[in-house]
N, CA, C and O of each residue as an XYZ file, in Angstrom:
624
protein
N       8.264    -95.788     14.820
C       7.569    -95.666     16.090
C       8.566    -95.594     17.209
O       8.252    -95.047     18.266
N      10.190    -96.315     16.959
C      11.090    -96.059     17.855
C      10.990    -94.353     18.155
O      11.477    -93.917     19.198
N      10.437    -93.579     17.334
C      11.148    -92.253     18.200
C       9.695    -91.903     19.046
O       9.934    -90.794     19.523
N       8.694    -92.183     19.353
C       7.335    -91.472     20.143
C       7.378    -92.198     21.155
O       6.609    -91.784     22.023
N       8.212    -93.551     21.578
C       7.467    -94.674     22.326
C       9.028    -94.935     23.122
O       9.154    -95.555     24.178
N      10.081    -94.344     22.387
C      11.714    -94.752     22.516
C      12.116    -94.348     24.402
O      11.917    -93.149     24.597
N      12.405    -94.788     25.167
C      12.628    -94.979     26.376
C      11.473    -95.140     26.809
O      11.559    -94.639     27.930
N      10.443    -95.497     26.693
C       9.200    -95.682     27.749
C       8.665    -96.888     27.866
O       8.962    -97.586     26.896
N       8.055    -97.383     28.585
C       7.511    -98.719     29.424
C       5.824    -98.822     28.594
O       4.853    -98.066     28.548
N       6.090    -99.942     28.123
C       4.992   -100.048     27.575
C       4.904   -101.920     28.013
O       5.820   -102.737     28.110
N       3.019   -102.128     28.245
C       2.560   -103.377     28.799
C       1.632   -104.014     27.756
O       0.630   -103.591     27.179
N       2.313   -105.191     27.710
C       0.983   -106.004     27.182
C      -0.354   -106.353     28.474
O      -0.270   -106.054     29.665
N      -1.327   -106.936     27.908
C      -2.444   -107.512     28.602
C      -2.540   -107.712     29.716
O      -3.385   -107.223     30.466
N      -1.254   -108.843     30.133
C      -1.195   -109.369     31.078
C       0.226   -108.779     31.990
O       0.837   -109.368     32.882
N       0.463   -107.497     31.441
C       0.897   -106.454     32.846
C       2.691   -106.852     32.608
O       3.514   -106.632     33.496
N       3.048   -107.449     31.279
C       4.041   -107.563     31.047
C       5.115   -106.158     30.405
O       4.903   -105.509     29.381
N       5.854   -106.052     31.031
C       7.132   -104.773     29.987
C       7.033   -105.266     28.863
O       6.970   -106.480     28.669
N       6.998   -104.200     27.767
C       7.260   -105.138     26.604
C       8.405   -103.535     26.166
O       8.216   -102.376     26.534
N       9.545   -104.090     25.283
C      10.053   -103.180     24.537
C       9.594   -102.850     23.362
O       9.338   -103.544     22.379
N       9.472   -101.167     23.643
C       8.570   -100.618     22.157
C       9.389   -100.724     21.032
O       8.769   -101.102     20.037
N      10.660   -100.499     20.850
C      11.437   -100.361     20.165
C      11.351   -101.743     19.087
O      11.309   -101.567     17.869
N      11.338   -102.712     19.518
C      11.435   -104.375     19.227
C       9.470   -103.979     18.488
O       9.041   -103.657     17.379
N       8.832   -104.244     19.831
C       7.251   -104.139     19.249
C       6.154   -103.541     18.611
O       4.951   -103.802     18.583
N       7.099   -102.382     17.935
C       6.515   -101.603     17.183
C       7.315   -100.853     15.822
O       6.902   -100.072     14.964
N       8.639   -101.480     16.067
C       9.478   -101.508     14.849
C       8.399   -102.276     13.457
O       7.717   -103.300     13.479
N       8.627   -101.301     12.390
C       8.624   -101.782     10.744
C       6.699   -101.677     10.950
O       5.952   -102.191     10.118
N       6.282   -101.079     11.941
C       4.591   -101.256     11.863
C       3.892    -99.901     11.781
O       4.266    -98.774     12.105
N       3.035   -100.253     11.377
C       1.505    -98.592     11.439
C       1.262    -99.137     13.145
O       1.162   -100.239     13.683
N       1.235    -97.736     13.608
C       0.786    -97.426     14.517
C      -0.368    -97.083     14.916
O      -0.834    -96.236     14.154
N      -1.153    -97.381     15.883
C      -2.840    -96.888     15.834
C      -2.143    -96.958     18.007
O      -1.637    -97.735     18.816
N      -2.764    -95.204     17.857
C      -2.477    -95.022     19.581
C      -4.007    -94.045     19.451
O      -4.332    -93.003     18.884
N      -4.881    -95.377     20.601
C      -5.599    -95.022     21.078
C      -6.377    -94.552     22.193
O      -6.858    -95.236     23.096
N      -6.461    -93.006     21.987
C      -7.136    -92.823     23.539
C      -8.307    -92.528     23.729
O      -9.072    -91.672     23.286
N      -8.399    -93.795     24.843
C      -9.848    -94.142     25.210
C     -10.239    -94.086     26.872
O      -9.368    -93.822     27.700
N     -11.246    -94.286     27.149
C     -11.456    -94.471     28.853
C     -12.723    -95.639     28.657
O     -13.312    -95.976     27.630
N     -12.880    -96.097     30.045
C     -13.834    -96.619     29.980
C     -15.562    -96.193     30.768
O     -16.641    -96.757     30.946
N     -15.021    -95.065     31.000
C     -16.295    -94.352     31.267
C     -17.163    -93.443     30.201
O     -18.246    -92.905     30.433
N     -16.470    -93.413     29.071
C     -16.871    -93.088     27.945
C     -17.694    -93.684     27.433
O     -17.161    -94.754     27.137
N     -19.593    -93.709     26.832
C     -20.151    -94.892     26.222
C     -19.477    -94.603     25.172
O     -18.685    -95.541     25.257
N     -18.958    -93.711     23.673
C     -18.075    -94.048     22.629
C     -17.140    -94.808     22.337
O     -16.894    -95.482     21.337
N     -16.721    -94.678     23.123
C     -15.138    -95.511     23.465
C     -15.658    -97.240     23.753
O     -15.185    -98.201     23.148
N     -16.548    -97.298     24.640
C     -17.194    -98.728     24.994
C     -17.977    -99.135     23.724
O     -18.219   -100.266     23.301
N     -18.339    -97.824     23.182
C     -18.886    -98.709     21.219
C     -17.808    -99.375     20.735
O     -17.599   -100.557     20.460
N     -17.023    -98.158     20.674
C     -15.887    -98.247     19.371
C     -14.917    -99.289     19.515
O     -14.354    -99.691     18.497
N     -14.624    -99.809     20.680
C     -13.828   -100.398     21.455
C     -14.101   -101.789     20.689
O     -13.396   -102.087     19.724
N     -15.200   -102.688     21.160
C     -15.256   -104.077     20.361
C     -14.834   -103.730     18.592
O     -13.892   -104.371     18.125
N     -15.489   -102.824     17.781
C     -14.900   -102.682     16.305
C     -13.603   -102.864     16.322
O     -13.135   -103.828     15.717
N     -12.578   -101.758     17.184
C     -11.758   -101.881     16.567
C     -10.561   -103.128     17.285
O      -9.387   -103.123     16.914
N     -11.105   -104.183     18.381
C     -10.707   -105.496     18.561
C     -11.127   -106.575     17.036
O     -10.382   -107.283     16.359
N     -12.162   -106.386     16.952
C     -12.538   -106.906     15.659
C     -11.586   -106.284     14.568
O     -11.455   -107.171     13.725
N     -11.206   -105.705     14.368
C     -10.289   -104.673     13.141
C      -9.146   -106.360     13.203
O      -8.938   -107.380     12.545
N      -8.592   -105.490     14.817
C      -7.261   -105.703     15.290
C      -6.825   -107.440     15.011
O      -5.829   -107.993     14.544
N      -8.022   -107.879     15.516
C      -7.641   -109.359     15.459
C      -8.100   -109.612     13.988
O      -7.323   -110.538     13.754
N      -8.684   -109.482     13.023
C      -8.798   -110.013     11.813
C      -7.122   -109.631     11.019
O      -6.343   -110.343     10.385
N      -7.095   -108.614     11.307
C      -5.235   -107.956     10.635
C      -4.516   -108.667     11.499
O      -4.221   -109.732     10.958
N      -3.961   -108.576     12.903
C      -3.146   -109.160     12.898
C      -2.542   -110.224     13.440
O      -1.360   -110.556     13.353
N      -4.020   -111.081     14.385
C      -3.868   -112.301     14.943
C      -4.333   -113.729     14.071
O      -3.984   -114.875     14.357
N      -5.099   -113.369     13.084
C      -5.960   -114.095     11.731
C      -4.922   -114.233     10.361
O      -5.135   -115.187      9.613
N      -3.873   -113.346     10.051
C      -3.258   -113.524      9.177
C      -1.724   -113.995      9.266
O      -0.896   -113.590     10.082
N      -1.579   -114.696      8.509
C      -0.159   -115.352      8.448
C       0.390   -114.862      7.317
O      -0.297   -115.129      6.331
N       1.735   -114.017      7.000
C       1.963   -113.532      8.685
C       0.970   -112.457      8.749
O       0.222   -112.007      7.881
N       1.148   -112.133     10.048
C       0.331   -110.549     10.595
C       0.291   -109.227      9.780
O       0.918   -109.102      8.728
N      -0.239   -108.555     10.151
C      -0.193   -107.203      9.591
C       0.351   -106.830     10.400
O       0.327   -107.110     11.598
N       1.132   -105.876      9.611
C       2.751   -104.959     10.232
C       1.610   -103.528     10.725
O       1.355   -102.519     10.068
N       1.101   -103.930     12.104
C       0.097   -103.442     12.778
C      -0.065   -103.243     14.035
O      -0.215   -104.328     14.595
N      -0.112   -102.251     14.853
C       0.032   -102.205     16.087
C      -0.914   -101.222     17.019
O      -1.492   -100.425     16.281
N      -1.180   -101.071     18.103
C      -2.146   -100.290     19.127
C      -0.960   -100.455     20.254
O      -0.262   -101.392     20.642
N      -1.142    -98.560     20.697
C      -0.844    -98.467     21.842
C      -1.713    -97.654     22.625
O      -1.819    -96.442     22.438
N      -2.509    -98.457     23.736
C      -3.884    -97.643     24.188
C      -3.691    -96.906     25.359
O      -3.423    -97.509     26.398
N      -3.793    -95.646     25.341
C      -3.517    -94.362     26.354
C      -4.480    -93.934     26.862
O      -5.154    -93.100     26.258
N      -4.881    -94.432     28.285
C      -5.987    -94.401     28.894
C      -6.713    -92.751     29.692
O      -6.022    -92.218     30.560
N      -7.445    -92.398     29.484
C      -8.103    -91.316     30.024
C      -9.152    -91.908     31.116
O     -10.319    -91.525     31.196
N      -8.569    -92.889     31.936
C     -10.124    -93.738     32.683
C      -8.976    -92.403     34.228
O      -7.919    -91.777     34.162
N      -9.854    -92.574     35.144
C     -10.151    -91.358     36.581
C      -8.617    -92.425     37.248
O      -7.547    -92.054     37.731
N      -9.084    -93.582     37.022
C      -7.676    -94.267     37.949
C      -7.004    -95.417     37.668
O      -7.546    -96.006     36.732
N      -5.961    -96.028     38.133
C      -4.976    -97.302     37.278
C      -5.969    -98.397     37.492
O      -6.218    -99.244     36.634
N      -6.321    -98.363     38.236
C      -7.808    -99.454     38.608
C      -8.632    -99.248     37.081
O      -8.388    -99.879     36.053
N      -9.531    -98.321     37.242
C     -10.326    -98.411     36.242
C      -9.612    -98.755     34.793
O     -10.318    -99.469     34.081
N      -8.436    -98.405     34.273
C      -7.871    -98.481     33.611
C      -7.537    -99.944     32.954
O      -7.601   -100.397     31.812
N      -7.086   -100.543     34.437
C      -6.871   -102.440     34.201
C      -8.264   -102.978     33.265
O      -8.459   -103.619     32.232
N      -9.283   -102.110     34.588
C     -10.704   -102.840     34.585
C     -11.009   -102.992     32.891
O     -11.490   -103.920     32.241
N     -10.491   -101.619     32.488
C     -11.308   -101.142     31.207
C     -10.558   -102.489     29.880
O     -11.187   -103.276     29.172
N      -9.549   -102.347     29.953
C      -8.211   -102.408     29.253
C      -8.433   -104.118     29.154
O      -8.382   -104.816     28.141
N      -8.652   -104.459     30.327
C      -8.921   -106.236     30.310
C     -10.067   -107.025     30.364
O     -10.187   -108.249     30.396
N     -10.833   -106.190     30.369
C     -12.439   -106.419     30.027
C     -12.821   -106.226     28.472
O     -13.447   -107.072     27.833
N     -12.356   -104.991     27.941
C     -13.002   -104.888     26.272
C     -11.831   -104.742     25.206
O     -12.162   -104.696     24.021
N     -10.345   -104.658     25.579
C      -9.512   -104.131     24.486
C      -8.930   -105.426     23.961
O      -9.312   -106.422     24.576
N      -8.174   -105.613     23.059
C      -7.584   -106.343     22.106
C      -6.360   -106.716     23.149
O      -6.311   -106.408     24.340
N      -5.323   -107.506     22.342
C      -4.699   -108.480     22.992
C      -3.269   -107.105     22.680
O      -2.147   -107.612     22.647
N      -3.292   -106.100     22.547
C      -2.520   -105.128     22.318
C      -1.897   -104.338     23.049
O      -1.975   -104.775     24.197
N      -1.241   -103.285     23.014
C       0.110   -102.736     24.296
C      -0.825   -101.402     24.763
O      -1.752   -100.924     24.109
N      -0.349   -100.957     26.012
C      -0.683   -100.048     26.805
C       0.570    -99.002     27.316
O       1.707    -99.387     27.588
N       0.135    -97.714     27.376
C       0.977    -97.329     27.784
C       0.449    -97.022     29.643
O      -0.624    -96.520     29.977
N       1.708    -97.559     30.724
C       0.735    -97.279     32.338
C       0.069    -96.217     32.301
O       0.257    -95.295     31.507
N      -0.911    -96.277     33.315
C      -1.898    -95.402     33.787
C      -1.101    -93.717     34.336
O      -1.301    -92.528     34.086
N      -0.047    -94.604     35.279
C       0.630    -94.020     35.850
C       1.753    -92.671     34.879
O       2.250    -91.566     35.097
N       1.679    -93.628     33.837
C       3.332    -92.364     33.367
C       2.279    -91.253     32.758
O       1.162    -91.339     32.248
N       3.237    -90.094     33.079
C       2.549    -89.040     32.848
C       2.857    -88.574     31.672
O       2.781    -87.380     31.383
N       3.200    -89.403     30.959
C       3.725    -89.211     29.236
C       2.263    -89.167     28.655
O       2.144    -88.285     27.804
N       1.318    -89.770     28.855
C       0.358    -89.484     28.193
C      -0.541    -88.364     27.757
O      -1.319    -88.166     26.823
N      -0.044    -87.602     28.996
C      -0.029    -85.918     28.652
C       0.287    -85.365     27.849
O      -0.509    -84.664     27.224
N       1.859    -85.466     27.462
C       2.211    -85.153     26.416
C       2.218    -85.360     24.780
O       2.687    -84.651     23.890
N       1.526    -86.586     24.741
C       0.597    -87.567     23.367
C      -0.205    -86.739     23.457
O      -0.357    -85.891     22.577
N      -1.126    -86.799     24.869
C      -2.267    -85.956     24.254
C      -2.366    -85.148     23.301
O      -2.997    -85.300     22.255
N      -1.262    -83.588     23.898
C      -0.808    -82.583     23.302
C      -0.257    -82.601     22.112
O      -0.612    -81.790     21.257
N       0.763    -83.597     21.860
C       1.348    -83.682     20.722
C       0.532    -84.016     19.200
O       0.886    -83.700     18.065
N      -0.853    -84.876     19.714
C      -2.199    -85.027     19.025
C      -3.223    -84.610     18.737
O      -4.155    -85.192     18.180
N      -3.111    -83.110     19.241
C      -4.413    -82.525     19.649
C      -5.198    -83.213     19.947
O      -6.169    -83.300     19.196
N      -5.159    -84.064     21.229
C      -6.426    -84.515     22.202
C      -7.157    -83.982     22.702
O      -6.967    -83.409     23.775
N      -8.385    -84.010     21.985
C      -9.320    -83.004     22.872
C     -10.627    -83.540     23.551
O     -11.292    -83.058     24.468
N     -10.822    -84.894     22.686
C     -11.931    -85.417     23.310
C     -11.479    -87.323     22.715
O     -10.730    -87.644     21.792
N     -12.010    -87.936     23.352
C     -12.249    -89.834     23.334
C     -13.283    -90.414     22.786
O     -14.208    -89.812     23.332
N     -13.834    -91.301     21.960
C     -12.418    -92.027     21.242
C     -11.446    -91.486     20.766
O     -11.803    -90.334     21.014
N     -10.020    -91.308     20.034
C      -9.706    -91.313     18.932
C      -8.283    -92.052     18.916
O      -7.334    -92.356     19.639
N      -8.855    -92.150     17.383
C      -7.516    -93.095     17.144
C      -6.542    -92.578     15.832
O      -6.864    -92.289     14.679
N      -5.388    -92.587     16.422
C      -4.338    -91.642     15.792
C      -3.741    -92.675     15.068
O      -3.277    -93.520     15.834
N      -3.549    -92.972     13.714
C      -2.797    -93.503     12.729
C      -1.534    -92.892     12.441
O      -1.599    -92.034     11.561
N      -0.302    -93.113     12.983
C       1.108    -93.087     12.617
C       1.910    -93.711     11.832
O       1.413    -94.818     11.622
N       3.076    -93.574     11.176
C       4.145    -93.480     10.793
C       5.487    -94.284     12.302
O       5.228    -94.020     13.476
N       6.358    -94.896     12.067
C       7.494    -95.313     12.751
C       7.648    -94.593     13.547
O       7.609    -94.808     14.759
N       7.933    -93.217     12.779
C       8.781    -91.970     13.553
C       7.580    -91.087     14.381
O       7.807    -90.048     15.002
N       6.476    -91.631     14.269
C       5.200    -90.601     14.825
C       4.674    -89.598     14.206
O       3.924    -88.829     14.807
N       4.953    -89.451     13.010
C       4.121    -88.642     12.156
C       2.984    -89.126     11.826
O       2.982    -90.342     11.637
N       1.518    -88.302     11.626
C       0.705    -88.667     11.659
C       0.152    -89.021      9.938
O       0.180    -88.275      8.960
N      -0.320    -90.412     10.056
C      -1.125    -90.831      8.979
C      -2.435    -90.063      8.980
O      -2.673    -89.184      8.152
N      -3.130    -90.364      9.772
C      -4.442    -90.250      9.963
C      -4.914    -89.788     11.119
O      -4.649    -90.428     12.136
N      -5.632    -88.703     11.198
C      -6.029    -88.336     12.836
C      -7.943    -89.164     12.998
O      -8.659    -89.078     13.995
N      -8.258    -89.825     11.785
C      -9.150    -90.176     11.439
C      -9.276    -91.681     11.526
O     -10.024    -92.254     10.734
N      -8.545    -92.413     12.505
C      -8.500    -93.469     12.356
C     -10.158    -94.323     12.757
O     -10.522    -95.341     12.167
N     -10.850    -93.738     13.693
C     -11.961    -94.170     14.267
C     -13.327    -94.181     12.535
O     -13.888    -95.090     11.924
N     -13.312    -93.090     12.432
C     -14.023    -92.825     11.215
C     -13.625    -93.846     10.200
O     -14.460    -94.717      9.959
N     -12.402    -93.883      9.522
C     -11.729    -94.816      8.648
C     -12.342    -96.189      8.922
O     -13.018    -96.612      7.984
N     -12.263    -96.961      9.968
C     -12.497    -98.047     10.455
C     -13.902    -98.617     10.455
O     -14.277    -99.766     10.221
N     -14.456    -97.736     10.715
C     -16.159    -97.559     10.659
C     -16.723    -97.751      9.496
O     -17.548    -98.626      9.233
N     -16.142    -96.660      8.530
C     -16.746    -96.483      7.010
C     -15.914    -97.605      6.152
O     -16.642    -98.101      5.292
N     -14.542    -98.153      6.156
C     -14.205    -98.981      5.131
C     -13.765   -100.185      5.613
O     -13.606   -101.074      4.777
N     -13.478   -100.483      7.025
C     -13.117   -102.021      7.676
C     -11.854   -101.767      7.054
O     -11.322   -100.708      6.722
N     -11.505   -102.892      6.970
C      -9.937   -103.692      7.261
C      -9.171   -102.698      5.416
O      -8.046   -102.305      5.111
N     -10.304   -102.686      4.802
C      -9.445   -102.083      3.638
C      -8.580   -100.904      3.931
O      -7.535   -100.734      3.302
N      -9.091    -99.845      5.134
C      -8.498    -98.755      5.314
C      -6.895    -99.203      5.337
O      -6.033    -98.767      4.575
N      -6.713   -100.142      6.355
C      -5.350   -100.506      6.352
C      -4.095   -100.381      5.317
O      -2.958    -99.953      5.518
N      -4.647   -100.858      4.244
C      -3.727   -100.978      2.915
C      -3.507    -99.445      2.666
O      -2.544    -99.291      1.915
N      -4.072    -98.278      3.042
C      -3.312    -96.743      2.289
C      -2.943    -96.535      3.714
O      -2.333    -95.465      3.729
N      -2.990    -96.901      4.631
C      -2.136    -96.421      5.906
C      -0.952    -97.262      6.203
O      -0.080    -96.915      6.999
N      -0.939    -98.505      5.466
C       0.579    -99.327      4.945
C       1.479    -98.826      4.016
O       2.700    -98.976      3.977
N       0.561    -98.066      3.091
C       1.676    -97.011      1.882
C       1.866    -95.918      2.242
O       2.817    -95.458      1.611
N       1.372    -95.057      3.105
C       1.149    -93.814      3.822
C       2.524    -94.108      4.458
O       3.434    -93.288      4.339
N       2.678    -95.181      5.081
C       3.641    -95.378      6.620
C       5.030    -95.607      5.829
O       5.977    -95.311      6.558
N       5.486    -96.115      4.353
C       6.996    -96.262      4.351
C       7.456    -96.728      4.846
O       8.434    -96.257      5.426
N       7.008    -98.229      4.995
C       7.670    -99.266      5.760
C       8.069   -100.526      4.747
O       7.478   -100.599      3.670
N       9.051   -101.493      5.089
C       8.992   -102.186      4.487
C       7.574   -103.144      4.746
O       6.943   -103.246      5.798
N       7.223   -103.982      3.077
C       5.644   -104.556      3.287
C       5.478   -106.161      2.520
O       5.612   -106.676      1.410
N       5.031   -106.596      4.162
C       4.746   -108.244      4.049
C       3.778   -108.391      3.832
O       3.550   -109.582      3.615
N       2.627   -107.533      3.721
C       1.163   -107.634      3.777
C       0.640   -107.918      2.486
O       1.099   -107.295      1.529
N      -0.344   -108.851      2.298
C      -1.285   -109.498      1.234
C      -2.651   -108.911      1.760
O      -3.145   -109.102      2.871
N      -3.035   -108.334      0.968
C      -4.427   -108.056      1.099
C      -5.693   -109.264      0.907
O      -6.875   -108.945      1.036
């Protein structure tokens, strides 16, 4: 994930820098873009907090598991609003950087929810992550842990 995320500013929750490099090293990636003017996104949104916290705030250790949520909300306002009202305790990329443009593109973004399942390096696992999550819960995880070629702490 160091190479998609590698020089850029990424925030936890509470509006902190966090380094991607450090916080998303040796993990599956799930970069989701969502808004909060979307009702899909406002479905899908509690599931996949529920996903998030059963993998990787519930298990000791965690699942080598991560979200970086790339907002499509109209402004950095709505964005906070959205982001700290319904999302998981997980990283953001700002409202502001205009890198998210280029995810888009690099993902074929064409419409919200979706959630893109990666690889370290940003290759894509799954462009199906929303579907996956829906139809099999937390099991999906385990072929997007062998998919990813990472080293693996995870107990099912």
């Amino acid at each position: 994930m160091v190479e998609v995320f590698s020089g850029r500013t990424v925030l936890n929750k509470e509006g902190e820098t966090v380094d991607p490099e450090e916080a998303l090293r040796n993990k599956v990636v799930g970069i989701y873009f969502s808004a909060g003017w979307c009702p899909p996104c406002r479905d899908f949104t509690p599931i996949l907090c529920d996903f998030y916290t059963e993998l990787v705030e519930e298990r000791e250790p965690a699942a080598q598991f991560e979200i970086v949520f790339i907002s499509s909300d109209k402004s950095a306002d709505d964005m906070v609003e959205y982001y700290h009202d319904m999302h998981g305790d997980w990283l953001a990329l700002p409202w502001t950087d205009d890198y998210k443009n280029e995810l888009k593109q690099r993902y074929t973004i064409t419409a919200v929810p979706k959630l893109v399942i990666v690889k370290e390096n940003g290759d894509v696992i799954t462009e199906k992550g929303r579907k996956q999550i829906r139809d099999k819960g937390l099991s999906c995880f385990r072929s997007w842990l062998d998919a990813a070629e990472i080293f693996q702490n995870f107990k099912a």
